[in-house]
N, C-alpha and C positions, 0 to 999 in steps of 0.2 A: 514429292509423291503426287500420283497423279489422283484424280476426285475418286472415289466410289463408286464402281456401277450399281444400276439396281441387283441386289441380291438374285442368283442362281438360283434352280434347284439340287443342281447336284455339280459338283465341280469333282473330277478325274485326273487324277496326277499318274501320267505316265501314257507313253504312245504304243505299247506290245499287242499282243495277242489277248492279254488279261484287260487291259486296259478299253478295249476297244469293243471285246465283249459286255462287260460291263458297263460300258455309253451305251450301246445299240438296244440293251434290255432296256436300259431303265430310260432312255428316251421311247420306244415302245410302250412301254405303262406310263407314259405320260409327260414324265419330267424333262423339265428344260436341261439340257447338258453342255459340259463345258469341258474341255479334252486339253490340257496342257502338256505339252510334250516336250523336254529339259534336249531334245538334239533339233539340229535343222533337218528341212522333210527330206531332205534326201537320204538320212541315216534311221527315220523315224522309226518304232518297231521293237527298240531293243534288239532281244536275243530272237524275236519272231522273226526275225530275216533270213534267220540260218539254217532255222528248222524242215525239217522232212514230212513228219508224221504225227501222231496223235493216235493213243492208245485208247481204245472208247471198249466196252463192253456190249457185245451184241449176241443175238438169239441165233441166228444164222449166215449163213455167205449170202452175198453182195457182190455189186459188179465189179466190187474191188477187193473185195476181202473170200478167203478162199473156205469160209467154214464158219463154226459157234465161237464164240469168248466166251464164256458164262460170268458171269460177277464172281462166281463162287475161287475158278480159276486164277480172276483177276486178283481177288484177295490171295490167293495162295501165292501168285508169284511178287505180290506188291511186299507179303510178309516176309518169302523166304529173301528179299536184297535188300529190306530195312530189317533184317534178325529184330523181328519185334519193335523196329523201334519207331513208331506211329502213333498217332492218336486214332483209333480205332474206329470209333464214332465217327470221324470227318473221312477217313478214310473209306469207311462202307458208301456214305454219302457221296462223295466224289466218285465211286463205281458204279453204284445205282445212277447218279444225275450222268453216268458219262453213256449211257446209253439209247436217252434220248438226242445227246450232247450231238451224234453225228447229223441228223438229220436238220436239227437246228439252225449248225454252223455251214449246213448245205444252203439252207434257206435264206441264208444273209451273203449268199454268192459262191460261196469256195469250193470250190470243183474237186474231186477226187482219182486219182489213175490207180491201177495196179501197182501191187507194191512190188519193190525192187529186186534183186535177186544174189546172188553168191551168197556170203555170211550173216545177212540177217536175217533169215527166217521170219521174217513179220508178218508174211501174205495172209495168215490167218486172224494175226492180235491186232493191227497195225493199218490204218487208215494214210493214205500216204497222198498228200495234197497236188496238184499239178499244178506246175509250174513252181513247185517247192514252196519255200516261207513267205518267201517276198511276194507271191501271188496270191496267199493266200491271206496273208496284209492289208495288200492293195486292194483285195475285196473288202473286207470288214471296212476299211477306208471309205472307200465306194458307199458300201452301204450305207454305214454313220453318218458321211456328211448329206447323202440324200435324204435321209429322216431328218432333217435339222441338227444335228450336232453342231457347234461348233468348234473349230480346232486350230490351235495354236502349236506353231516351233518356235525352236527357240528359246522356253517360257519353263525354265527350271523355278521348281517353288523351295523358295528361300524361305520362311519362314511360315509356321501356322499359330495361329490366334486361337489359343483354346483354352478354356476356362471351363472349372468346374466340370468336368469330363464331353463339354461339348464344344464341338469345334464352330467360327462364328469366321475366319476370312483365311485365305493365304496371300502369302507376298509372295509374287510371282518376278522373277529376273533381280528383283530386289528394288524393286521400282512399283508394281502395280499390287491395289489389294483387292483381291477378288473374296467377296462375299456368297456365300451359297450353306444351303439350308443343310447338306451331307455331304460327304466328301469320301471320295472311294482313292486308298493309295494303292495305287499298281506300279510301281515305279522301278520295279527291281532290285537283283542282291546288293552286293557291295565289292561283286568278286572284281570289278576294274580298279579298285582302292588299294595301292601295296598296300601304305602305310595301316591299313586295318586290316591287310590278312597279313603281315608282317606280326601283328600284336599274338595272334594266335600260333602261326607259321615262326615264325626268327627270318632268320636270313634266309631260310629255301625257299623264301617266298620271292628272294629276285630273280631265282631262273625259272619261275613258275609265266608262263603262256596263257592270255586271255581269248579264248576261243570268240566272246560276242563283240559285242559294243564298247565302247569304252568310255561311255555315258554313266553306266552304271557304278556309278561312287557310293551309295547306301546313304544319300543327302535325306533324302525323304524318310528311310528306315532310321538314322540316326534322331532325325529332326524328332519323329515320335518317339523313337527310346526319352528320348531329354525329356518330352512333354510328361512322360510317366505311363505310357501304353508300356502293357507287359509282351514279354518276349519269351522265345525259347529256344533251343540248339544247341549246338555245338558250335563255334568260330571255326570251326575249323572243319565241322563234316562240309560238303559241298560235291556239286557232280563233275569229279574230275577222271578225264580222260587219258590214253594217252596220245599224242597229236606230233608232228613231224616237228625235231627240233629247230628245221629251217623257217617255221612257219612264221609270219608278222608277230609283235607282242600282243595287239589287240586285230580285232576281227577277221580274223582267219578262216573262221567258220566252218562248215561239215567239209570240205574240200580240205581239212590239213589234217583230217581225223584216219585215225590206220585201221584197216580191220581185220589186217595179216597176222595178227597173235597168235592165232587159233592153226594157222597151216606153218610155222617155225617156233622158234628158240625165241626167249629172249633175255640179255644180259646185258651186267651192268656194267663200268667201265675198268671193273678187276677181269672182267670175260667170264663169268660167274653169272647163273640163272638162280633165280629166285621167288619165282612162284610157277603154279601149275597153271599153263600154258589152258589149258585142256579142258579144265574142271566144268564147264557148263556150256552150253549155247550164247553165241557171244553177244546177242542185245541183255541177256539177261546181268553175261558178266565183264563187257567193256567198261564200264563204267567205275571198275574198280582201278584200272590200271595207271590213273593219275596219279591215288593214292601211294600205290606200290612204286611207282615212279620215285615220285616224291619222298621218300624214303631211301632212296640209291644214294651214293656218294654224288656230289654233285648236280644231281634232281635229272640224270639224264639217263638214257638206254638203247639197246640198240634188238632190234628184230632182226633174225637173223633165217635165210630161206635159200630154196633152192628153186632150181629153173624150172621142175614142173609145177610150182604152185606159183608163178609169178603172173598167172591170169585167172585167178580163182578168185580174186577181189577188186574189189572197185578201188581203180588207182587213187593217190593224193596227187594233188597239188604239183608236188613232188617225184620226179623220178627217182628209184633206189638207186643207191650206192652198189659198185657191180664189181667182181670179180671174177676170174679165172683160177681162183685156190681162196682156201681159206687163211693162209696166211695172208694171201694179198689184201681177201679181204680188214683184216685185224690191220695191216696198216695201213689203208685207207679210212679205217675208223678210229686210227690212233689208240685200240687195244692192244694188248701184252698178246700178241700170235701164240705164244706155247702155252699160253692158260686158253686161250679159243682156241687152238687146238682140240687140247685138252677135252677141252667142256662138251665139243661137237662128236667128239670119237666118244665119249662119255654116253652120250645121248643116242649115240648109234646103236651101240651097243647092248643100249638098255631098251632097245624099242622090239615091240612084239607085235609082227605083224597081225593084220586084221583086213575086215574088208570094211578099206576106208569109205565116209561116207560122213560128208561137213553138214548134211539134214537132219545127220539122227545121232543119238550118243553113242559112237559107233564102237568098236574093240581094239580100237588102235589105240596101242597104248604102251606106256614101260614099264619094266619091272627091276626093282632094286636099285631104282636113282631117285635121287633126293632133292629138291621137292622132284613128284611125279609128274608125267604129262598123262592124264587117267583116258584122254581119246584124244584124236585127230593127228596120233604120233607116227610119222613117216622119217626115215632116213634122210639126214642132211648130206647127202652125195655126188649131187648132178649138176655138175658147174654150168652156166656160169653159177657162183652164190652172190648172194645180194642181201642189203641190210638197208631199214632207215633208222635212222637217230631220230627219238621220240624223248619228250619233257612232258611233264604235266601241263596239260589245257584246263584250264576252268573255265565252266560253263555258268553255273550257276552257286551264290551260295545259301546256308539252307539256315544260318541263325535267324531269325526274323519275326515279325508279330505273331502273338497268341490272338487265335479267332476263335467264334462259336459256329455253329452252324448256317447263322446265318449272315458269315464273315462281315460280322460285327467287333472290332476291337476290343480287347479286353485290361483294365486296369491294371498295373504291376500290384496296386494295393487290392486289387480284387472286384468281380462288377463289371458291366458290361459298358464299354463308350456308346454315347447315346445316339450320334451321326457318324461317327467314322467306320468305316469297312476299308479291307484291302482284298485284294485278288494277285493271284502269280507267283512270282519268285520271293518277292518280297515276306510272303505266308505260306511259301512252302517247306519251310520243314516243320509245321503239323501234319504234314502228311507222311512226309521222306524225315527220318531223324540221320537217317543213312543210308549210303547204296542209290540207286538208280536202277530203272528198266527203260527199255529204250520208248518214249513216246508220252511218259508219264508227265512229264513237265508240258507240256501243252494241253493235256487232260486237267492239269491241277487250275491254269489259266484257263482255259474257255468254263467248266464247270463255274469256278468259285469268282471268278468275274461277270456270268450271268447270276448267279445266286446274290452276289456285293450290287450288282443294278437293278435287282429287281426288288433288295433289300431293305436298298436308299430311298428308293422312289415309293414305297409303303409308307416309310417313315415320312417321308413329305408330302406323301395326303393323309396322314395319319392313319394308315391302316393298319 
């Protein structure tokens, strides 16, 4: 093992969005920083590389934003997709801090465009970065190592030194021990890990799809479970989507994500539909449809559409599967043709025309099919039809450390850890218990990663 360096002020496990926030504050108040990042630089980032947007709370439009957020709203749609299930207190906090949060994260380089357009509706809630994640990365990057940061790849921390609930060094690679006065873990979930969503999952966890990195093994979350840092969640809540079932197992990213739910059918591979298509604006309700996925026979699905809606969204990765009837299309998907059949003259049938309209909760909708399509319900009739095959993506998961306000760790026996803070996914679900809205997990990392840097850096001039 190699000698000791002089002690740090603040040593940072993890290269994301959260991580990166929280070097740049708390070198800003002062402290010497130290940025260890468990991938090579060309992967560094985590799930920050994949991202769009960022959900921040604000008073008025902006040259990017088309309107108000109010906090108040924020909390309304953050409660109606976690059905209560939040900590409240962190929750307010993370709304309130997200609104200074924009202008901030402008100051430390990252550039903003208009936001995007067909099925997400964000122009108003929705901060949308240019040049997407990976620029908005390379800024904080940018910035960090210009203030002094320093930063390591490569440099997964293998064990932490903590006694007495304060933390005193880690074992970085499994070779180096870095000593430092607080230590902030940003290091992400654990959703790259089968073998730990397997524990929660069983076996549908093998044809479940990793939409980020594949860094993220929950090393660093586990490490502190063991140490005795208290935790909370579900194993098994987490923000899953649904994502083209041709996509890579790990980093696949926004480009294998569907957002055609909302203009067709979708069923599973009995040709049988199972949930309402329809029920909300879809940044509000994609995020459910991993779940629902993940539930099918086989963890697989199929959307199913017709030729005028085959430009009403922003394409995948993927071209759809195409046909000239619907039974062609069923064996081309390897469904039962007389149950889609079926299911699609079912569907027809049941739809009541309206004047459709994918911006607002329009009247399109059906009546007396089970489950319902309550809006955006149009007639599946105009060939060619086309379908993709969708599995559950995981994005992120949400068991992970119990924090206090001022994402500072907390005892499993109770009591607050004296040096340790975390930021990001790794502490996200004190905020998310369930559900997702689209942008919120970068709000959860840039807030509570400037709040864990600027937390550390008190604590280390004793303030």
């Amino acid at each position: 093992m190699t000698a000791m360096a002089e002690e740090l002020d603040i040593l940072v496990v993890g290269g994301g969005n959260a991580a990166l926030c929280a070097a740049i504050a708390a070198r800003r108040a002062g402290a010497s920083v130290r940025v260890v990042e468990a991938a090579p630089e060309f992967y560094r980032g985590g799930n920050t590389r994949h991202t769009r947007n960022m959900r921040c709370a604000h008073d008025s439009a902006t040259d990017h934003l088309t309107g108000p957020y109010t906090e108040a709203e924020f909390w309304d749609d953050l409660l109606r997709v976690t059905e209560g299930e939040t900590n409240e207190d962190l929750a307010r906090l993370m709304i309130a801090q997200s609104k200074p949060m924009l202008g901030w994260i402008a100051e430390q380089g990252v550039r903003f465009q208009p936001s995007l357009g067909g099925t997400l509706s964000l122009g108003r809630t929705n901060s949308f970065f240019l040049g997407g994640g990976r620029a908005m990365l390379n800024a904080l990057y940018r910035t960090a190592e210009g203030l002094g940061v320093e930063l390591r790849y490569d440099a997964p921390a293998t064990a932490f030194a903590i006694d007495g609930g304060r933390f005193h060094a880690a074992t970085i690679g499994g070779v180096e021990t870095v000593r430092a006065k607080a230590m902030v873990a940003a290091a992400g979930g654990f959703e790259a890990n089968f073998d730990w969503l397997k524990e929660g999952w069983g076996a549908a966890a093998d044809n479940f799809l990793i939409r980020g990195t594949p860094y993220n093994r929950g090393d660093v979350l586990r490490l502190l479970m063991d140490a005795g840092m208290a935790t909370l969640g579900d194993p098994t809540q987490c923000h899953a989507v649904a994502i083209d079932a041709r996509a890579p197992r790990f980093d696949g990213g926004i480009i294998t994500r569907l957002d055609c739910v909302v203009f067709g059918i979708v069923v599973n591979r009995e040709a049988r539909r199972f949930h309402d298509e329809g029920e909300d604006f879809w940044p509000k309700r994609y995020a459910i449809w991993g779940r629902l996925v993940a539930a099918q026979p086989g963890q697989i699905a199929y959307i199913v559409f017709d030729a005028p809606c085959l430009h009403m969204f922003m394409p995948s990765l993927y071209p759809p599967i195409a046909a000239a009837s619907i039974t062609e299309l069923a064996q081309k998907l390897e469904l039962p043709a007389e149950a889609l059949q079926q299911t699609v003259a079912d569907f027809n049938a049941a739809v009541r025309p309206g004047r459709f309209d994918h911006t607002e909760l329009d009247d399109c909708r059906t009546e007396g099919l089970s489950p319902p399509k309550s809006h955006w319900a149009r007639r599946i009739e105009t060939p060619p039809f086309y379908a993709y095959p969708v599995r559950p993506g995981i994005t992120f998961t949400y068991l992970g450390l119990k924090v206090d306000a001022d994402a500072r760790l907390q005892r499993a026996g109770g009591g607050a850890v004296e040096n340790i803070f975390a930021a990001g996914e790794i502490m996200a679900g004190n905020v998310l218990g369930r559900g997702y809205a689209a942008g919120i997990g970068m709000t959860i990392g840039s807030v509570f990663g400037k709040i864990a840097g600027e937390a550390a850096a008190r604590h280390v001039h004793g303030r």
